[in-house]
MILONU-118018 format. One record per atom (N, C-alpha, C): x, y, z; residue in one letter; residue number from 0. Coordinates in nm, 2 decimals. Example, Ala and Ser with C-alpha at 12.3 -4.5 7.8 and 13.67 -1.06 7.14 Angstrom:
<rec <1.32 -0.57 0.78> a 0>
<rec <1.23 -0.45 0.78> a 0>
<rec <1.32 -0.33 0.78> a 0>
<rec <1.28 -0.22 0.71> s 1>
<rec <1.37 -0.11 0.71> s 1>
<rec <1.29 0.00 0.79> s 1>
//
This chain:
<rec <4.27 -4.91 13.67> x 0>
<rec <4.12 -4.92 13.69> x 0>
<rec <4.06 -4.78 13.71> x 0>
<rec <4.11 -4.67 13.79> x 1>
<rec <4.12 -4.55 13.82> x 1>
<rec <4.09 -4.49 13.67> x 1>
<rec <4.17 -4.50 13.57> x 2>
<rec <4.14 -4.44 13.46> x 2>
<rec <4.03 -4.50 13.37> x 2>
<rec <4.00 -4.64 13.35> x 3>
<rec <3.91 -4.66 13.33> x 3>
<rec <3.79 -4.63 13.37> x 3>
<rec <3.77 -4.56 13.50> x 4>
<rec <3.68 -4.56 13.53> x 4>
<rec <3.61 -4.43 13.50> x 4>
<rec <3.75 -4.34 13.51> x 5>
<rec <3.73 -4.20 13.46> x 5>
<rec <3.68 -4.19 13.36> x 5>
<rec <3.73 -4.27 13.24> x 6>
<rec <3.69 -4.27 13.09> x 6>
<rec <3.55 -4.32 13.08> x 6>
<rec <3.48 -4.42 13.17> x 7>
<rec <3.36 -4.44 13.16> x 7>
<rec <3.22 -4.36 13.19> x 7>
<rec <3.30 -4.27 13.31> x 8>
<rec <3.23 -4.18 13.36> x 8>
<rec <3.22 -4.05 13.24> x 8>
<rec <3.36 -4.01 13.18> x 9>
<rec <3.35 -3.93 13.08> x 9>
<rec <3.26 -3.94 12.96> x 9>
<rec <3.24 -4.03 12.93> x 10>
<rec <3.19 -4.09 12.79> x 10>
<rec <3.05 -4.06 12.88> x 10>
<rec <3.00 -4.14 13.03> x 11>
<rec <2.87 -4.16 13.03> x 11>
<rec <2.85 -3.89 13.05> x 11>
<rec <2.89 -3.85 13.09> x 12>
<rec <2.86 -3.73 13.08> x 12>
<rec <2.86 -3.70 12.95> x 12>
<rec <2.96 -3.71 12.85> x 13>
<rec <2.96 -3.69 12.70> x 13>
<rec <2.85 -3.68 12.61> x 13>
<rec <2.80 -3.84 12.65> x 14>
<rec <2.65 -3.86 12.61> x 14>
<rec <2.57 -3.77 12.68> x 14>
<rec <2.56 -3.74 12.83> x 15>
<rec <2.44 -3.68 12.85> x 15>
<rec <2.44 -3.51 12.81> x 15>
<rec <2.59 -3.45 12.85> x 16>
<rec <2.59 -3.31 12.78> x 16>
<rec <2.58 -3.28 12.65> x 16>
<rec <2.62 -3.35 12.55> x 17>
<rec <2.63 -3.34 12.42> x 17>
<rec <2.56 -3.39 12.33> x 17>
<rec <2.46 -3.53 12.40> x 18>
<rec <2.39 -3.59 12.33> x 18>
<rec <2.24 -3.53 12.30> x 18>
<rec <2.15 -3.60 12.29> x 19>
<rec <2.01 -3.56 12.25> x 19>
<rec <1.99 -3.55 12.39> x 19>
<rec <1.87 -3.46 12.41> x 20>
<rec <1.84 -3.48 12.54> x 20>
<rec <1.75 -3.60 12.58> x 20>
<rec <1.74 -3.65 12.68> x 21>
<rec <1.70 -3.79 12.73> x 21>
<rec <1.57 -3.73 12.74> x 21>
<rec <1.47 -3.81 12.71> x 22>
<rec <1.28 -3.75 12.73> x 22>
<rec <1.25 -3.86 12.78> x 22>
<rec <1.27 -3.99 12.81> x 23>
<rec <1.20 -4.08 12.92> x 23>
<rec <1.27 -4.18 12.92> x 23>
<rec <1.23 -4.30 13.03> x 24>
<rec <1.31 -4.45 13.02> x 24>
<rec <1.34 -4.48 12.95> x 24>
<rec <1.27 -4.47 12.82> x 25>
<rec <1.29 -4.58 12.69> x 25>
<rec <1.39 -4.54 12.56> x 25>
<rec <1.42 -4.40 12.62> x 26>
<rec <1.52 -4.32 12.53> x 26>
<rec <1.68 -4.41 12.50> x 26>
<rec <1.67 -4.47 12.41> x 27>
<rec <1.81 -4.50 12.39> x 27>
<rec <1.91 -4.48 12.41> x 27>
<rec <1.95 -4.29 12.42> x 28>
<rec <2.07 -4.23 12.48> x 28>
<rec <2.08 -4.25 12.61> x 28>
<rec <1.97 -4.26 12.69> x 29>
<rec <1.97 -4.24 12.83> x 29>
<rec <2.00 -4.35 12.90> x 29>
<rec <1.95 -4.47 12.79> x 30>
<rec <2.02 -4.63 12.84> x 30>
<rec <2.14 -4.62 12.81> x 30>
<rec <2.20 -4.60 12.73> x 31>
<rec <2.31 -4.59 12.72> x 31>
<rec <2.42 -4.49 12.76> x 31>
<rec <2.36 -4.40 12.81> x 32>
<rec <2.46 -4.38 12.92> x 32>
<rec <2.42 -4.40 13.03> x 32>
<rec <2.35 -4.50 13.08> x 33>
<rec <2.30 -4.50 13.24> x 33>
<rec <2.39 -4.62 13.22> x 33>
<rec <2.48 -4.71 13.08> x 34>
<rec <2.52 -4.83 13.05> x 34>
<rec <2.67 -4.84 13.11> x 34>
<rec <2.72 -4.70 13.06> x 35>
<rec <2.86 -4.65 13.10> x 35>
<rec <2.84 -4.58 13.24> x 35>
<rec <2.80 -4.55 13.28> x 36>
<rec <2.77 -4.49 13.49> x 36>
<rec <2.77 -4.64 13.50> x 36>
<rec <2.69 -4.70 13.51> x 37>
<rec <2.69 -4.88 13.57> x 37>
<rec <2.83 -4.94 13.55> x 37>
<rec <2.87 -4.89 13.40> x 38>
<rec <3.00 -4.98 13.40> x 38>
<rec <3.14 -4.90 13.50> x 38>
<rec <3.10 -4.78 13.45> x 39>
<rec <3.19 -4.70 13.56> x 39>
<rec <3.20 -4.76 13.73> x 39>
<rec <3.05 -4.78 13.82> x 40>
<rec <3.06 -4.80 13.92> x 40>
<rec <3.09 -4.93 13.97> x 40>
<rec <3.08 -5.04 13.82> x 41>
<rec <3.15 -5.15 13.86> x 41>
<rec <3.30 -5.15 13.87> x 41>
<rec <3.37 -5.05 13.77> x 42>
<rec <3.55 -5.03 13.79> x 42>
<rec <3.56 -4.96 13.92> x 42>
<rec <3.48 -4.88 13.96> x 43>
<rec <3.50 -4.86 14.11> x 43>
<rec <3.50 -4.97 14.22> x 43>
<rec <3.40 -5.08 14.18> x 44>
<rec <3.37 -5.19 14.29> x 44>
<rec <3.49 -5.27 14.26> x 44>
<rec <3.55 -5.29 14.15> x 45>
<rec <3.67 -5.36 14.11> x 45>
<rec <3.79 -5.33 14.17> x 45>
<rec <3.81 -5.18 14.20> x 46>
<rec <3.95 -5.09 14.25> x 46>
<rec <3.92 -5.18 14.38> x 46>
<rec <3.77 -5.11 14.49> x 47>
<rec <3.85 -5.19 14.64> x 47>
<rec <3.84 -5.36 14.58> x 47>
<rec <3.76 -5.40 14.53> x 48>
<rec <3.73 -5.58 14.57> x 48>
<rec <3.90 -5.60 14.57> x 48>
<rec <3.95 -5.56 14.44> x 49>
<rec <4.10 -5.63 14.39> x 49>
<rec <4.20 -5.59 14.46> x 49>
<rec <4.23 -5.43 14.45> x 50>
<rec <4.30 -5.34 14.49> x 50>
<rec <4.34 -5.34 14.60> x 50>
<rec <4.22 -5.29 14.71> x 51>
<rec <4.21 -5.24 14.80> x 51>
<rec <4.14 -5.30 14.92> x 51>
<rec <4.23 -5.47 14.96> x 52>
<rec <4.22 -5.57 15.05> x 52>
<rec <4.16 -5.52 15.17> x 52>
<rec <4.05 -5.58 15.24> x 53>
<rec <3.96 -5.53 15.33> x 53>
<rec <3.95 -5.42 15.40> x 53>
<rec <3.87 -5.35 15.28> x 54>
<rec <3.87 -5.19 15.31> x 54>
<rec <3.67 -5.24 15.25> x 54>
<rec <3.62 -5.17 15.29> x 55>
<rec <3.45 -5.20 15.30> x 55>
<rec <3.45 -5.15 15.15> x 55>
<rec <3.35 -5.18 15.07> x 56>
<rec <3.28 -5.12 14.89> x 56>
<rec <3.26 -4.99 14.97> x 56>
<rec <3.27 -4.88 14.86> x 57>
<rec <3.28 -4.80 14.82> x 57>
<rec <3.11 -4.72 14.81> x 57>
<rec <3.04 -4.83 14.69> x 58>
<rec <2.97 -4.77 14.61> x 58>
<rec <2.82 -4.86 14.66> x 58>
<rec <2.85 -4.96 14.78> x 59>
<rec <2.70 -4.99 14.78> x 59>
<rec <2.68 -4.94 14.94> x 59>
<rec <2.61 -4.89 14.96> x 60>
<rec <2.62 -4.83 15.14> x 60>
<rec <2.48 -4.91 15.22> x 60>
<rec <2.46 -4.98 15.17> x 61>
<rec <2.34 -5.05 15.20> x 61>
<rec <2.43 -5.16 15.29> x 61>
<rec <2.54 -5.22 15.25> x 62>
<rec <2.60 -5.34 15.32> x 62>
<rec <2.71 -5.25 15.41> x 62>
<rec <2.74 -5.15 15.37> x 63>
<rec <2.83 -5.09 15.48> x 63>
<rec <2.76 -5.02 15.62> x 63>
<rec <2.61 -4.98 15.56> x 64>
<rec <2.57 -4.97 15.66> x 64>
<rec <2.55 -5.04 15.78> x 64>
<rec <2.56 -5.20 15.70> x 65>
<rec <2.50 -5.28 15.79> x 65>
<rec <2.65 -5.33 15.88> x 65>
<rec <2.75 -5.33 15.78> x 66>
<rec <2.89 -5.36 15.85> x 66>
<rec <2.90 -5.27 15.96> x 66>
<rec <2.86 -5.09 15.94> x 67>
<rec <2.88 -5.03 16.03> x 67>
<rec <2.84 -5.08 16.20> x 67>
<rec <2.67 -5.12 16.18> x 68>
<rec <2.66 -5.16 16.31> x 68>
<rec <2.70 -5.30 16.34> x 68>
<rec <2.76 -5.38 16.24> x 69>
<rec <2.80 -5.52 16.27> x 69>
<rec <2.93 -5.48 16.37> x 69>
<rec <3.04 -5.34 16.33> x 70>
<rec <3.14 -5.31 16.38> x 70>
<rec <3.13 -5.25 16.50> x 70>
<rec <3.00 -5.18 16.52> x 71>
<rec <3.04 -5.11 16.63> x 71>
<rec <2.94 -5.18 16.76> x 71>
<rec <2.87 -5.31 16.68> x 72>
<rec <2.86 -5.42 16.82> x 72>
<rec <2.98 -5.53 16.85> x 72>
<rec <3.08 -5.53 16.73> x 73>
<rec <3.20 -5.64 16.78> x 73>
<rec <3.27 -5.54 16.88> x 73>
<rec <3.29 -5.41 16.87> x 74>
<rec <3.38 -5.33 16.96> x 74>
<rec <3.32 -5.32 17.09> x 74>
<rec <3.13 -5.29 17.10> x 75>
<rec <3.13 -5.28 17.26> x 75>
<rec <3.14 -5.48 17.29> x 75>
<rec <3.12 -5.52 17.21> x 76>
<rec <3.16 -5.66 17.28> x 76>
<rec <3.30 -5.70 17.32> x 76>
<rec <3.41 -5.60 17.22> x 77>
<rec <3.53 -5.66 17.22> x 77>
<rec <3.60 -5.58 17.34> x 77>
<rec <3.51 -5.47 17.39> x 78>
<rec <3.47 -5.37 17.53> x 78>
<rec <3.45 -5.44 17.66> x 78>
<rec <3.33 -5.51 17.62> x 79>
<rec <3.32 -5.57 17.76> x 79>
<rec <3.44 -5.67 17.78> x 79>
<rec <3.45 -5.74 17.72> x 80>
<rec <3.57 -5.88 17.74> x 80>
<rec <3.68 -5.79 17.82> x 80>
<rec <3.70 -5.71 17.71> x 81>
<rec <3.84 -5.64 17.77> x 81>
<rec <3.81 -5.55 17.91> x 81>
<rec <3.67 -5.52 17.95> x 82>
<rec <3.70 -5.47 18.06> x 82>
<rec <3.67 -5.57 18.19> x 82>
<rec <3.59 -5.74 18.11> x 83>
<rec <3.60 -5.85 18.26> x 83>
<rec <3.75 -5.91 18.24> x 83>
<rec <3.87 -5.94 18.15> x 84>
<rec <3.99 -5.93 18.15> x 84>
<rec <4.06 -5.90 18.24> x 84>
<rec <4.20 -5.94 18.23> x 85>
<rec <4.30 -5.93 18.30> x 85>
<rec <4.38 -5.82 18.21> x 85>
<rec <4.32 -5.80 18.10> x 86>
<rec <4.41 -5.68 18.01> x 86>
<rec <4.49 -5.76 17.95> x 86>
<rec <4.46 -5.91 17.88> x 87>
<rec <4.57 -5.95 17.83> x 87>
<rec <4.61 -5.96 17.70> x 87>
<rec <4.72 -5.96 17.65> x 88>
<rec <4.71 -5.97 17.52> x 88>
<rec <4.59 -5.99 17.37> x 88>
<rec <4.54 -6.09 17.40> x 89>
<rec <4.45 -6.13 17.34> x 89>
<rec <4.32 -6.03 17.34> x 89>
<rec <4.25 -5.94 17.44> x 90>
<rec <4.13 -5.89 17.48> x 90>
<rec <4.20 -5.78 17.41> x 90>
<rec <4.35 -5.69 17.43> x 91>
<rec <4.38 -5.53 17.38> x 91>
<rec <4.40 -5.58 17.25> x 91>
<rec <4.46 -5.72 17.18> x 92>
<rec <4.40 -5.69 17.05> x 92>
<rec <4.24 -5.72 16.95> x 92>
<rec <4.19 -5.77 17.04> x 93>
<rec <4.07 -5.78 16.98> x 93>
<rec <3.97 -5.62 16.98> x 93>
<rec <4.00 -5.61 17.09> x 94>
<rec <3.95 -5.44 17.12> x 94>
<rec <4.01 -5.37 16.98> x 94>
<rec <4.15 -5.36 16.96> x 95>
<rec <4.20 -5.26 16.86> x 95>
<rec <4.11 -5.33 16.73> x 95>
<rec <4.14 -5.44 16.69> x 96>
<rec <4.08 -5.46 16.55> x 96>
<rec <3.96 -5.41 16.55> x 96>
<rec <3.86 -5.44 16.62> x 97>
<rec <3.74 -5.42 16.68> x 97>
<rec <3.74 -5.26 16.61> x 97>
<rec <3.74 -5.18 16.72> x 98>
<rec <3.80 -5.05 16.71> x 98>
<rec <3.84 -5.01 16.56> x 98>
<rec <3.95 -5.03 16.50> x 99>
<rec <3.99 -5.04 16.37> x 99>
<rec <3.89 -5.01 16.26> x 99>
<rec <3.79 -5.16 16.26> x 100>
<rec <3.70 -5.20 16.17> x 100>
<rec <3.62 -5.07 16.16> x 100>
<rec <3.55 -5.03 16.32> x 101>
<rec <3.50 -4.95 16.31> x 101>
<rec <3.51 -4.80 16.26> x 101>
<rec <3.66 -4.75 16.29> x 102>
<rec <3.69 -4.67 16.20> x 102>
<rec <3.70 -4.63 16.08> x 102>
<rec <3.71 -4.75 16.02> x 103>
<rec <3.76 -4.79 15.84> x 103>
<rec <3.61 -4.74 15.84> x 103>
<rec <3.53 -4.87 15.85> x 104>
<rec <3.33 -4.81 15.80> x 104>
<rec <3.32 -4.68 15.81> x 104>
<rec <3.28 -4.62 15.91> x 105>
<rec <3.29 -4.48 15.94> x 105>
<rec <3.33 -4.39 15.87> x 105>
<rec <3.46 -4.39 15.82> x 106>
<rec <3.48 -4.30 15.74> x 106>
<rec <3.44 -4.34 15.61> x 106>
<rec <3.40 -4.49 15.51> x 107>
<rec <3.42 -4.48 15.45> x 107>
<rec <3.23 -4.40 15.42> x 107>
<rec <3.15 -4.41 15.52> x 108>
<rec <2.98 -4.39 15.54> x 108>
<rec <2.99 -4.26 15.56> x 108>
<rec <3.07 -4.23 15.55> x 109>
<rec <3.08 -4.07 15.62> x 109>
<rec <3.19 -4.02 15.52> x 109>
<rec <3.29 -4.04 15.43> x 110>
<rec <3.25 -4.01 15.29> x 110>
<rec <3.20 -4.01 15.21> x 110>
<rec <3.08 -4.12 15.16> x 111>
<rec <2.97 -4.14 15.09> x 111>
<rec <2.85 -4.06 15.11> x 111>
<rec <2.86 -4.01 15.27> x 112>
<rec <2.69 -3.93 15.27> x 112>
<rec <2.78 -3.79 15.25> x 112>
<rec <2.90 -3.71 15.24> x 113>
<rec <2.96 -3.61 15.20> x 113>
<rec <2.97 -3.63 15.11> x 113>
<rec <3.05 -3.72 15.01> x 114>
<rec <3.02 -3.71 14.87> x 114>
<rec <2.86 -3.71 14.79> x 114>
<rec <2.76 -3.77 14.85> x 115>
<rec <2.65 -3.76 14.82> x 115>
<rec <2.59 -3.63 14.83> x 115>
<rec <2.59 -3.58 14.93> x 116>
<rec <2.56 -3.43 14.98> x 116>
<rec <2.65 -3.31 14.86> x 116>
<rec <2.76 -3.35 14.86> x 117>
<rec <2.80 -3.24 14.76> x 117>
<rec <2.79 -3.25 14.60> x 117>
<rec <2.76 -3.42 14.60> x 118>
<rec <2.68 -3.45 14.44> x 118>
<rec <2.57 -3.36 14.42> x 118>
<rec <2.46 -3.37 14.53> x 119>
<rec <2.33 -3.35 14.50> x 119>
<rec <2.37 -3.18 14.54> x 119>
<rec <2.44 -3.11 14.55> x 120>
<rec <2.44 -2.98 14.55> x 120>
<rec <2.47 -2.93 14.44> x 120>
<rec <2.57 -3.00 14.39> x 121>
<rec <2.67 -2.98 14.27> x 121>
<rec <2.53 -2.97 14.12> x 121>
<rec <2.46 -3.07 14.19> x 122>
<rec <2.35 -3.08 14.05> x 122>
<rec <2.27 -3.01 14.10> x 122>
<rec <2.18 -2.93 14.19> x 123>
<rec <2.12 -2.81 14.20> x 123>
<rec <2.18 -2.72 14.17> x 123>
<rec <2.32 -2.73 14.17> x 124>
<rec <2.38 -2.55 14.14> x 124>
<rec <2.39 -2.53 13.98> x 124>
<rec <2.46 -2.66 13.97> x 125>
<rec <2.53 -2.68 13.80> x 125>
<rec <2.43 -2.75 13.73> x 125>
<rec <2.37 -2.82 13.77> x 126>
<rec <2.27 -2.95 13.63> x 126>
<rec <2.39 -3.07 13.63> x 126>
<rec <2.41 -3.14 13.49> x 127>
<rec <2.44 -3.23 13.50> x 127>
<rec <2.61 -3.14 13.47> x 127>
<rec <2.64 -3.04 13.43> x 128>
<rec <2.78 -3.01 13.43> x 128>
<rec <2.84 -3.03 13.53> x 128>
<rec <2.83 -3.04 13.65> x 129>
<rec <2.85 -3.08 13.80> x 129>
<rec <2.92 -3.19 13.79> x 129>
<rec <2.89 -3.29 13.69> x 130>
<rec <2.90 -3.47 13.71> x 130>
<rec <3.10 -3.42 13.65> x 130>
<rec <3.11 -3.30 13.55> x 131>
<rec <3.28 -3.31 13.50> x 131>
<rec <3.34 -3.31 13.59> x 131>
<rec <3.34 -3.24 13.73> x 132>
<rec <3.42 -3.26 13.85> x 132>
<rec <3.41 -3.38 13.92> x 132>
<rec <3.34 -3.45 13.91> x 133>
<rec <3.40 -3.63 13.94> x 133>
<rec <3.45 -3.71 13.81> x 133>
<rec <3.43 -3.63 13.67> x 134>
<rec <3.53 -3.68 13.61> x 134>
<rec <3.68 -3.66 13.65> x 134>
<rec <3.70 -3.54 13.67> x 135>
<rec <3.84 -3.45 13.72> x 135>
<rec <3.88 -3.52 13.83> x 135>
<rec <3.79 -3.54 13.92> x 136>
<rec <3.85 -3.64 14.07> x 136>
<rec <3.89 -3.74 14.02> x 136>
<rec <3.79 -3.81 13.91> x 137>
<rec <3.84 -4.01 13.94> x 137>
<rec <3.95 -3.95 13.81> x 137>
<rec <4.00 -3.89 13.73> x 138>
<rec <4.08 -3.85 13.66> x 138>
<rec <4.24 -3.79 13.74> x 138>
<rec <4.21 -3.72 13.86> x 139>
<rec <4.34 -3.71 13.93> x 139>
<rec <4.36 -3.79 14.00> x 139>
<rec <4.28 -3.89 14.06> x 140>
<rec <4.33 -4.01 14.10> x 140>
<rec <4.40 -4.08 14.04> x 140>
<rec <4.35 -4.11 13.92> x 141>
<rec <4.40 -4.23 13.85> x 141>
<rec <4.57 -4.16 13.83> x 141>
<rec <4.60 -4.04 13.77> x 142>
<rec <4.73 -4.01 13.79> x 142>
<rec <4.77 -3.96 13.86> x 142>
<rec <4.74 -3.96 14.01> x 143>
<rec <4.81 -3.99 14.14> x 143>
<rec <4.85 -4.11 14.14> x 143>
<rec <4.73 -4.22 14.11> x 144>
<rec <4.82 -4.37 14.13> x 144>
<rec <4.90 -4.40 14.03> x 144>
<rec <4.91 -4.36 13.92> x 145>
<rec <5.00 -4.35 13.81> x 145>
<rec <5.10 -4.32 13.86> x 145>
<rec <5.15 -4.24 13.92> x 146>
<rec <5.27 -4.11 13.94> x 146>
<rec <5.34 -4.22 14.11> x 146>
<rec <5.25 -4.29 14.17> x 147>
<rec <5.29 -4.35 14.28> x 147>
<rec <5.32 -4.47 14.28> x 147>
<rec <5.27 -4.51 14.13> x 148>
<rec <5.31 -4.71 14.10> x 148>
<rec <5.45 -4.68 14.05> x 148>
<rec <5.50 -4.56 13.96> x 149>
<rec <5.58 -4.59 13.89> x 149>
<rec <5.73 -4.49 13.98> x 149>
<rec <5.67 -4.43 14.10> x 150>
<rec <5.77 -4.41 14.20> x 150>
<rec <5.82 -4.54 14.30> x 150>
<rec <5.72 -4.62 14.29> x 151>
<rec <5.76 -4.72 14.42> x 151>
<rec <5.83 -4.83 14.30> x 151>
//
């Protein structure tokens, strides 16, 4: 999926470096590579949905946001319990998962506004040549997970 996605993202830069240049919404090239970025960020939503068993999306931050504060009111809740408790089993694991969830979101919202931040720099500095180095990322990925399926 990693590679596919690379390849989608490639093709949609392809089009935009090489092609005509895009002059408004209704430009054909520009739908069409806005067609391959879409298809690309759905092989990304496919790697966690399938992949990558309850780890938050990736690519919509609108619901992670909201998971974020869903997580970090189950932890002071899973806080108080554990601090009117006896400390028992049940309260120190609820606390950790609790805790857990919260860290998973977090980082994944807190890669997203760093990878966003260094998107929108990359395209001030570079233009759209900026976009080849997340081809090169979702491209070393894909043969890291290559190189790690066929070690295990």
């Amino acid at each position: 999926m990693l590679g596919l996605e690379a390849l989608l993202l490639a093709i949609f830069v392809g089009i935009m470096l090489f092609g005509p240049a895009v002059r408004d919404a209704r430009d054909w090239h520009g739908i069409v590579a806005g067609v391959f970025a879409a298809m690309a960020m759905g092989a990304q939503s496919v790697v966690v949905r399938l992949l990558m068993k309850d780890v938050p999306q990736t690519n919509v931050m609108t619901g992670n946001m909201t998971q974020l504060g869903i997580a970090a009111t189950e932890l002071i809740m899973a806080r108080r319990r554990f601090d009117h408790s006896r400390h028992g089993d049940t309260a120190v694991r609820e606390f950790a998962q609790a805790r857990d969830r919260l860290v998973t979101v977090s980082a994944i919202a807190g890669g997203f506004l760093v990878g966003a931040a260094a998107g929108a720099l990359a395209f001030a500095t570079t233009g759209l040549h900026g976009a080849l180095v997340a081809v090169a990322i979702v491209g070393a990925l894909a043969l890291w997970a290559l190189a790690r399926q066929e070690r295990d």
